[in-house]
N, C-alpha and C positions, 0 to 999 in steps of 0.2 A: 419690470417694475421693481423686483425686490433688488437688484442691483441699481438702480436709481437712486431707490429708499434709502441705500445702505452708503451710498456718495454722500446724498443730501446730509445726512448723521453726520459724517465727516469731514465736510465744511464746514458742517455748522459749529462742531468743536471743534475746530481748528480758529474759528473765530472768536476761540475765548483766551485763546491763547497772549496775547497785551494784557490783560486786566489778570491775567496768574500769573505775568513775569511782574507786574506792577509790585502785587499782592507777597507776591514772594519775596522781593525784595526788603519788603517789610517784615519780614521773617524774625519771632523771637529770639534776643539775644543767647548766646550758647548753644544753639543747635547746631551742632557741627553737620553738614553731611558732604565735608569733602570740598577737594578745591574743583569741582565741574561744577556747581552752583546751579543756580535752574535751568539752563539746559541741558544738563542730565535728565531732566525729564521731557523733556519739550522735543528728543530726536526722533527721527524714526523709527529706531528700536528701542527708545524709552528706556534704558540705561535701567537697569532694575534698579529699586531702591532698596536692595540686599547687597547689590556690590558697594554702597554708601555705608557700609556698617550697619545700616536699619531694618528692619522690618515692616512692610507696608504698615500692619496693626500698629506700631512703635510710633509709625508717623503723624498716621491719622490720631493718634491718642494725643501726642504732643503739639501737632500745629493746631487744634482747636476748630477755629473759621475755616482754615484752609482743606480741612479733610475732606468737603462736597469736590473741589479741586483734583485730590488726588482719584477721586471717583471718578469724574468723569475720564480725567486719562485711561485711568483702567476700561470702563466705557468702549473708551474710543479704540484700543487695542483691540478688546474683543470684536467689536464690530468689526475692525479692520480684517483678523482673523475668520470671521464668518464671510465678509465679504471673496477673501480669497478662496476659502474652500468650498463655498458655492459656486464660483467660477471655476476652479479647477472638476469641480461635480457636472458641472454642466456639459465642459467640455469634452468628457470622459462619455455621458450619456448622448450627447453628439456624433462621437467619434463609433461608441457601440451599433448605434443605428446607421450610420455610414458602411460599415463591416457587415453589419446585417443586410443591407439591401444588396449590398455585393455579391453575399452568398446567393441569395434570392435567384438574381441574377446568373451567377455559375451553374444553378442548376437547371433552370429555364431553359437558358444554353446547349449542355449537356442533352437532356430532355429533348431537346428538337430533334437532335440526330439520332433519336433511340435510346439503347441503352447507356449510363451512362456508366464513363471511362475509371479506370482506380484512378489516374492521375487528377479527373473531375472533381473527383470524389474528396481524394485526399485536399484537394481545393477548398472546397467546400465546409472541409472539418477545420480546417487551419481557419478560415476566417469565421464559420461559427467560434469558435474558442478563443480568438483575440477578439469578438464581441463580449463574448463571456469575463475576460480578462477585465478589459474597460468598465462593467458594470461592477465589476467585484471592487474597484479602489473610488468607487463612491461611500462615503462616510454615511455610520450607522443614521447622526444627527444631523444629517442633509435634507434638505426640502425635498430631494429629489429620492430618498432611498427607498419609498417604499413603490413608487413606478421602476425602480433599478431591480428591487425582488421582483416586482411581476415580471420584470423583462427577463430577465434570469431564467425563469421557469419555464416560460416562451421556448428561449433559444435552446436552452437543456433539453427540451425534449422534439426540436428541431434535431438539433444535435444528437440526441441516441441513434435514431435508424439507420444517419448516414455513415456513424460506426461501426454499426452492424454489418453494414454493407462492406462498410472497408474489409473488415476481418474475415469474411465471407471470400470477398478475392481475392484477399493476400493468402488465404489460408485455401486455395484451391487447388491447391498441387499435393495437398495432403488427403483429399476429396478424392483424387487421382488412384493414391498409393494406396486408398483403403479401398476401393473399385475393383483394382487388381488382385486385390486377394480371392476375389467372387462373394465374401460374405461382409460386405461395409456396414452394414447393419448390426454386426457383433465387434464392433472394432472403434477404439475410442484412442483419438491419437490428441497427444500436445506436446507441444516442443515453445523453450521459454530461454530464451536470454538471459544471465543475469544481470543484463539492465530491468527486467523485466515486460522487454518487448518477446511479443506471443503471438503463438499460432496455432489453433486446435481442429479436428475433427471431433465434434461428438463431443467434445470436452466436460460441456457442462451437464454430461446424461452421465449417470451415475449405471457402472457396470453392474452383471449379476448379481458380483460380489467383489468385494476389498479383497478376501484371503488374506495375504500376510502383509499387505501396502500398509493396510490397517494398523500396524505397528509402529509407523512413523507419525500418526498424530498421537499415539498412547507416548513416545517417546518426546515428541512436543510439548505436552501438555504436561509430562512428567517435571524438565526441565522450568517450565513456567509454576512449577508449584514448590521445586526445590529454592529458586529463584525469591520468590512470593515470601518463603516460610523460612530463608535463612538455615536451611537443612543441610547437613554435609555429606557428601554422597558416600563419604569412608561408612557413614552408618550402615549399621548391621539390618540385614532383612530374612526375616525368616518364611521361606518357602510351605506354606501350608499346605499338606498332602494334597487338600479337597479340592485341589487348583490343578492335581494332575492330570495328564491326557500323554498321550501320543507325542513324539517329536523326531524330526528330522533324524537320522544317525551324524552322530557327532557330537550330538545335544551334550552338554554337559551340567548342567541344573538340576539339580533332584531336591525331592521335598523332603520334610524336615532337618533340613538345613538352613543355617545362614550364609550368607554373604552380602560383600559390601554393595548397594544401590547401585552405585557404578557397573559394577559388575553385569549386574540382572539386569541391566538396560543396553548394555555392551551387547550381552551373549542376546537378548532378545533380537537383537540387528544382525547380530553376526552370523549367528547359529540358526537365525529363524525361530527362536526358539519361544512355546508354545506358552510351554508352562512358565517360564519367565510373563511373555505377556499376562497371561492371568494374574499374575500374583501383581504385576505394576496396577493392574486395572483396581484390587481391591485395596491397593496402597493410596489408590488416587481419589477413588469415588466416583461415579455413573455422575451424579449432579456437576463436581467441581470439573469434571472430564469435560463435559457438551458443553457446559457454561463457559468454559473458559475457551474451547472451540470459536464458540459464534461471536464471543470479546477481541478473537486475535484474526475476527473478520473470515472464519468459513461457516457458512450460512449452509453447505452439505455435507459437508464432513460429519459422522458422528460414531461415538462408540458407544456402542449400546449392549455387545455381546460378548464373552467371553471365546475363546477360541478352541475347536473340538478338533483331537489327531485323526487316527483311522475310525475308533469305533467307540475311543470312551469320551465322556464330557466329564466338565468340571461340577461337583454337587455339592456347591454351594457358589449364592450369589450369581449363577448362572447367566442371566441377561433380561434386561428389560426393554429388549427389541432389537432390532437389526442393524449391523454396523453398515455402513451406507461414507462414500466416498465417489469424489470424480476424478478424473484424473486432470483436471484446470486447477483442483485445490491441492490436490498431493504433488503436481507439480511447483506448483509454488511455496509450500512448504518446503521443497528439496530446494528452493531459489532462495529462501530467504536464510537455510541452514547454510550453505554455500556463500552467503555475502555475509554472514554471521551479521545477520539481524538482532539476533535476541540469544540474551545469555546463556549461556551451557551448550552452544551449536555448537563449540569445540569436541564438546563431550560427545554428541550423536555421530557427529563425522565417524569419531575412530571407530564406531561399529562398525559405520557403512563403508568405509574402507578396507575392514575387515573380513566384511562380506565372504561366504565359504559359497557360494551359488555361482557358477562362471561359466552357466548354460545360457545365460540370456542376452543382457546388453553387453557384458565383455566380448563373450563369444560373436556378437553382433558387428562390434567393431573391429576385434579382431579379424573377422572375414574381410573387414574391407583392405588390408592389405595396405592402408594410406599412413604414409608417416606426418601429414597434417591434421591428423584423428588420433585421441591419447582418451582413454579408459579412465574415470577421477573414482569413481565414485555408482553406488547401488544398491537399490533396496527392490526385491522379487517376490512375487508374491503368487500361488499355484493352490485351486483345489477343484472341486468335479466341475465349482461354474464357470471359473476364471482360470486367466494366465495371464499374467503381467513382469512390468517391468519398468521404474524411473530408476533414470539412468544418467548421472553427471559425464559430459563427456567434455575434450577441449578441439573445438576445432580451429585449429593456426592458433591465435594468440584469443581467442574468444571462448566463451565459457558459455557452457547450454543447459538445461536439464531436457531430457525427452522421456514422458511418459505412454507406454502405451499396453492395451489390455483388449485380450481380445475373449466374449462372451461364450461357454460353453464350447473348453476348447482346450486341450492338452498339446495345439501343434506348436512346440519350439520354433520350426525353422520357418514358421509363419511368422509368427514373433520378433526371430532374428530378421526374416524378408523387410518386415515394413522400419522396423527400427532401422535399420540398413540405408532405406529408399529415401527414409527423412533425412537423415546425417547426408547421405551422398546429391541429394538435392541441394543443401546450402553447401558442399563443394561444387558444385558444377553450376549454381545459379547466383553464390554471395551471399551473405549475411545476414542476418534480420535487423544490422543494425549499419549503419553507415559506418566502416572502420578505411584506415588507411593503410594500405601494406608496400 
């Protein structure tokens, strides 16, 4: 009926069309508006009266009688336009419920034979999300968008589970490799494309503890504040005693000293280094830290603690709770450093390229002996609850991060095992991503 309405409007102005070329024709002398004369208004696309030299306002002021004339053209435009993009609304919310019955369908299907198939499955998500598509290019000011929200919300959560599902199967061979260790239960695996196609064990269950992973959102967040604040990282920083603890051999930061920000963020990656993290932690603030965390979209990540060596801690500013990390978000952090997402990821690289630790994911690939596996990149992290390891690796012309962390547990060549079992799974099984070789 409303596209009816919207016809009827449109003959009926189209039938006033003789009495306004009449009208026009009797047009006050000296008004120039060009040699197209009234049918520059009268075409299909109504010939704007700006490319006449005028201004609608300019015209309506000066033809007097004739301005209810130029109204209704305008009128009739809009209507025309409304007419169109209701039609095009409709046929989008048509098309969305055609995709939706389909799914419906797929899984019905599926269902009959038992469980269903990843190929079902992955069915199933393709045409939930080109339902979803179709509803999203229905316009805010459409008759139809507020049944286009409700559909949305419908499908969206039609849509989560069979996601879930998916990632469940894709991600069962990493189910596998944590089985074989005998303790799957302390073992937290993700391996991420840098397209950002992913695959996890456990990913989003936040281990014992970060230990020193924990350093790469302090060096995130570092970067987003130098970024933020127009800071130059040449600036001088001065290491305050009450920040000291314990650190790796090798460490080379000591307290009351300065050096440049660059630096203290370099050696904090490189060296592992302890007392460098404490000192970024009180450079950055606990609030601007997690706040700015949960802004750049990790909802577990957080720093809340300062970092303690063998026996001493830092006394002062200490911590205001427990640093807490996954490995789904420290992975992706290491994805988005690596596709340089966000400014100053040049600067964290050269840590982690720097990296002085070549007990873990080097050592990992290294064993595997493959000249289609190349070493990028590494950030490790070791203390009585954890052991871990993300780890940029290339395999063929393809780029990964894989993080993994296994709970109360100092065994390396466990460590190196499953990291090992993942990389050599996408050699011997293909890509997480459709490539061409």
């Amino acid at each position: 009926m409303g596209f009816l309405s919207g016809i009827a409007v449109t003959v009926a102005i189209g039938s006033l069309r003789p009495t306004f070329t009449d009208l026009w024709s009797q047009r006050p002398p000296g008004l120039n508006l060009g040699s197209s004369g009234s049918d520059a208004f009268l075409t299909d696309g109504d010939s704007d009266i700006a490319s006449n030299g005028l201004t609608t306002l300019e015209v309506n002021g000066g033809m007097g009688d004739l301005a209810p004339y130029f109204a209704v053209i305008q009128a009739a435009r809009m209507t025309r336009e409304q007419v169109q993009m209701e039609a095009a609304a409709e046929a989008n919310f048509k098309r969305s419920k055609e995709l939706a019955v389909q799914g419906i369908a797929t899984r019905d299907a599926g269902r009959e034979d038992g469980e269903e198939t990843l190929e079902e499955l992955l069915q199933q998500e393709y045409l939930w999300q080109s339902a979803l598509r179709q509803l999203e290019q229905i316009p805010e000011e459409s008759v139809l968008a507020e049944a286009a929200t409700a559909r949305r919300e419908d499908y969206a959560a039609i849509l989560g589970p069979v996601s879930q599902d998916i990632d469940k199967l894709q991600s069962g061979f990493l189910s596998n490799i944590a089985e074989a260790t005998g303790r799957p239960q302390a073992i937290r695996i993700t391996i991420c494309h840098l397209s950002g196609e992913c695959r996890d064990y456990r990913g989003d269950q936040p281990p014992a503890s970060p230990a020193s992973l924990i350093k790469l959102p302090v060096a995130v967040v570092l970067m987003q504040k130098v970024m933020e604040e127009g800071i130059d990282l040449s600036d001088s920083m001065y290491v305050d005693p009450h920040n000291w603890t314990e650190n790796a051999n090798g460490a080379k930061i000591y307290v009351r000293h300065e050096y440049p920000i660059r630096e203290v963020m370099v050696r904090m990656l490189k060296e592992s280094n302890n007392i460098a993290t404490n000192q970024l932690i009180d450079y950055i603030g606990w609030d601007y830290m997690n706040e700015t965390l949960q802004k750049m979209g990790y909802e577990q990540t957080r720093v809340r603690s300062k970092l303690i060596g063998d026996r001493t801690a830092p006394t002062r500013n200490r911590s205001v709770g427990r640093n807490v990390m996954t490995s789904n978000e420290v992975t992706e952090m290491m994805r988005q450093i690596y596709t340089f997402s966000n400014p100053g990821d040049d600067e964290i690289l050269e840590g982690m390229v720097g990296q002085y630790d070549w007990e873990f994911g080097y050592t990992a690939v290294s064993q595997l002996r493959d000249k289609r596996v190349a070493w990028i990149g590494e950030k490790t992290g070791q203390n009585s609850n954890v052991i871990g390891s993300s780890t940029a690796v290339k395999i063929d012309d393809e780029r990964y991060v894989l993080t993994v962390t296994i709970d109360n547990s100092a065994n390396q060549r466990m460590l190196r095992e499953v990291m090992g079992n993942t990389i050599q799974h996408i050699l011997d099984e293909g890509h997480l991503v459709r490539v061409s070789r």
